[in-house]
C-alpha positions in Angstrom: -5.6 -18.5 8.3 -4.8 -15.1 10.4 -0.5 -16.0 8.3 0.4 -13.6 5.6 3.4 -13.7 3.6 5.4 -11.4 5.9 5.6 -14.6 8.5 7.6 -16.2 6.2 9.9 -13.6 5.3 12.2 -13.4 8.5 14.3 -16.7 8.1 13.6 -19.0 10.9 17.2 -19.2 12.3 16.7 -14.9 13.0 13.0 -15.6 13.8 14.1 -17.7 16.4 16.4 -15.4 17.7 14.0 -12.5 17.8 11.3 -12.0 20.1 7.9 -11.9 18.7 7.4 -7.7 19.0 11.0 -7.5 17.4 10.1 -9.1 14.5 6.4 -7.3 14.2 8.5 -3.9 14.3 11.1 -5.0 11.7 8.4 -6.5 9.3 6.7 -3.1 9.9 9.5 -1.4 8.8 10.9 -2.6 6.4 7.5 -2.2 5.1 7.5 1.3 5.7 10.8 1.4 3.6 9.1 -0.2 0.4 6.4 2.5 0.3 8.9 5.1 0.7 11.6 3.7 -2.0 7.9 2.9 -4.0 7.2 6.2 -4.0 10.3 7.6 -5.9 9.0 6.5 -9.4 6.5 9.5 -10.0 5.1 11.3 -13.4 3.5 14.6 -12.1 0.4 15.2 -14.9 -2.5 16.5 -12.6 -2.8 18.0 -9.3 -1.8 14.6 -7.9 0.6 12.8 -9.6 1.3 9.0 -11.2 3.0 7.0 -8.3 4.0 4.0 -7.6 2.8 4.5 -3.9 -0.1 2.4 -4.5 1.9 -0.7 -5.7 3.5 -0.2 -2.7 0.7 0.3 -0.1 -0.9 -2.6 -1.5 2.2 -5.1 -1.3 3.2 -4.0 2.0 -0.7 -3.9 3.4 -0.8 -7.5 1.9 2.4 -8.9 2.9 1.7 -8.0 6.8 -1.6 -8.3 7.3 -4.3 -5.7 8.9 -2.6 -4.4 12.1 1.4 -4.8 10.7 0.1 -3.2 7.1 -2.2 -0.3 9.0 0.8 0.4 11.3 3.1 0.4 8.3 1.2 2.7 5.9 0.5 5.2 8.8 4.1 5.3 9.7 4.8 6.0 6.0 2.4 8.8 6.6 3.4 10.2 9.5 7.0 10.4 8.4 6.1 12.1 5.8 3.8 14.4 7.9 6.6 15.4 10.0 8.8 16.6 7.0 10.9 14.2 5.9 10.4 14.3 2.0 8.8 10.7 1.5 5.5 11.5 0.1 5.4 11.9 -4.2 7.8 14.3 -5.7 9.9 14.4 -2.4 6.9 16.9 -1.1 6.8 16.7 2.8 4.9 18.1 5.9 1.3 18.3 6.8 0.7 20.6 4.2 0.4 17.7 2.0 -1.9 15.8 4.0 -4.1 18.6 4.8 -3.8 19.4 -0.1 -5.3 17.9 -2.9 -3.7 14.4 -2.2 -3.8 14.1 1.3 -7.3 12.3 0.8 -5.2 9.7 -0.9 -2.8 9.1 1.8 -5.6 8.4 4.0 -6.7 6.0 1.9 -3.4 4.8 1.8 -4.2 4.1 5.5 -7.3 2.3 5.3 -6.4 0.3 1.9 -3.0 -1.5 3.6 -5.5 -2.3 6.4 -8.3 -3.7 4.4 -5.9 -5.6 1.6 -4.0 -7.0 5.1 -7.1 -8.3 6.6 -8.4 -10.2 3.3 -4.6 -11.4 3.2 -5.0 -12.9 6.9 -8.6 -14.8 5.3 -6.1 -15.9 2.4 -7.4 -14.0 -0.5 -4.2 -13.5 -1.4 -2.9 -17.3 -1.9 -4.9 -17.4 -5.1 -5.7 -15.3 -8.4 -8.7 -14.4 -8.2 -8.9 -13.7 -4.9 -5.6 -11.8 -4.9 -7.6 -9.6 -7.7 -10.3 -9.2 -5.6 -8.3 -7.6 -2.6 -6.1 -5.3 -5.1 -9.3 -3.8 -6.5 -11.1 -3.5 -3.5 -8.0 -1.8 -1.8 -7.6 0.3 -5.0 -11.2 1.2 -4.5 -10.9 2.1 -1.2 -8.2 4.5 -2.2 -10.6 6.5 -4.8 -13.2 6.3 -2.5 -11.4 8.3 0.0 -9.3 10.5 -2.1 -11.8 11.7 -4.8 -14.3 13.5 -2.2 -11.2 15.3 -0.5 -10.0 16.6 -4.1 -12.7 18.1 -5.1 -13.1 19.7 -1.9 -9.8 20.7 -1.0 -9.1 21.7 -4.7 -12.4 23.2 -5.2 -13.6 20.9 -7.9 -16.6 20.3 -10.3 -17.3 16.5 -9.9 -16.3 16.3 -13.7 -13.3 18.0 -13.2 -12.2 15.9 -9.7 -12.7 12.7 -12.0 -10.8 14.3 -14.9 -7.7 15.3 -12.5 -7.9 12.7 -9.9 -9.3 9.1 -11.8 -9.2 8.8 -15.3 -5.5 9.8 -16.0 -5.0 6.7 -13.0 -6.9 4.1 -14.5 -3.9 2.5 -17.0 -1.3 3.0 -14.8 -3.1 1.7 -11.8 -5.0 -1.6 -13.7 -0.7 -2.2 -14.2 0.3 -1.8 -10.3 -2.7 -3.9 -9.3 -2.0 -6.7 -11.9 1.9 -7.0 -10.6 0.4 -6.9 -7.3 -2.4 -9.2 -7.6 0.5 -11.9 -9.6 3.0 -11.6 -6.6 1.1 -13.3 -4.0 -0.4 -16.1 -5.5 3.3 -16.3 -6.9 4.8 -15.8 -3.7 2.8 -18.8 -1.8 3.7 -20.8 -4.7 7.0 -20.8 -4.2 7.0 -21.0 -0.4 5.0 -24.1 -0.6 7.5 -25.7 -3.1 10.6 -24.9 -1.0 8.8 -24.8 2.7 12.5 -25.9 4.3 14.0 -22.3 3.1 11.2 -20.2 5.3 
């Protein structure tokens, strides 16, 4: 309880060598990292485009937990926010965050948190509870990025679900399924070889 999958990726020889705060910051970014390299596979079709951002909030918000996976996502964020072209489509600057996605990014935010802290309960050592925290975060994500589309874009309700969910849904049930299989994976294999943490 309260270990994710993150505490066993730093070997233990480094781990040793490091101070605790030196490995939180190096966990946190080399989760940042996976976001940003996550977000180069893109397909713009709508005002906010197919990503694989989300595969990589959730892995990274689930590999480090609530505060590491937060901290991670916002820095992703905030890079991005002060114009370093990390968000989809190499866009940058607030004037993404402040568009038609930038309710998405938030979500980004809250969904690393939440899939972190169900990771520290170990939802994620298991299938169906690895499910369970993908599609809640994934639902956090919608929750939070729907609403600011159709106000930022100036949406009908039927339109905001037309440009901003439906076209998701196929591509986002297949980054939630890879993600969801990686943990439960993951553990697996970390309880088989526990000597190689």
């Amino acid at each position: 309880r309260g270990i994710t999958l993150a505490d066993f990726l730093v070997p233990v020889g480094l781990a040793e060598r490091m101070n605790a705060r030196a490995r939180h910051v190096l966990l946190i970014l080399t989760g940042t990292l996976f976001i940003i390299l996550s977000t180069q596979i893109h397909i713009a079709i709508t005002p906010v485009p197919i990503t694989g951002q989300t595969f990589g909030v959730l892995v990274a918000g689930c590999a480090l937990g609530f505060r590491r996976g937060a901290t991670a996502v916002a820095l992703y964020a905030l890079i991005g926010a002060i114009g370093l072209p990390v968000f989809a489509e190499g866009d940058a600057g607030t004037s993404v965050i402040l568009g038609t996605s930038g309710g998405y990014i938030i979500g980004f935010i809250v969904a690393g948190a939440l899939v972190g802290r169900l990771a520290e309960l170990g939802w994620d050592r298991h299938i169906g509870g690895s499910f369970g925290a993908m599609i809640l975060g994934e639902i956090v994500i919608f929750a939070i990025g729907l609403p600011w589309l159709k106000v930022v874009g100036g949406f009908s309700w039927a339109d905001t679900i037309a440009y901003g969910l439906t076209p998701f849904l196929a591509w986002d049930a297949l980054k939630l399924t890879a993600a969801a299989l990686l943990f439960p994976a993951a553990w697996w294999l970390i309880g088989r070889r526990p000597e190689g943490r």
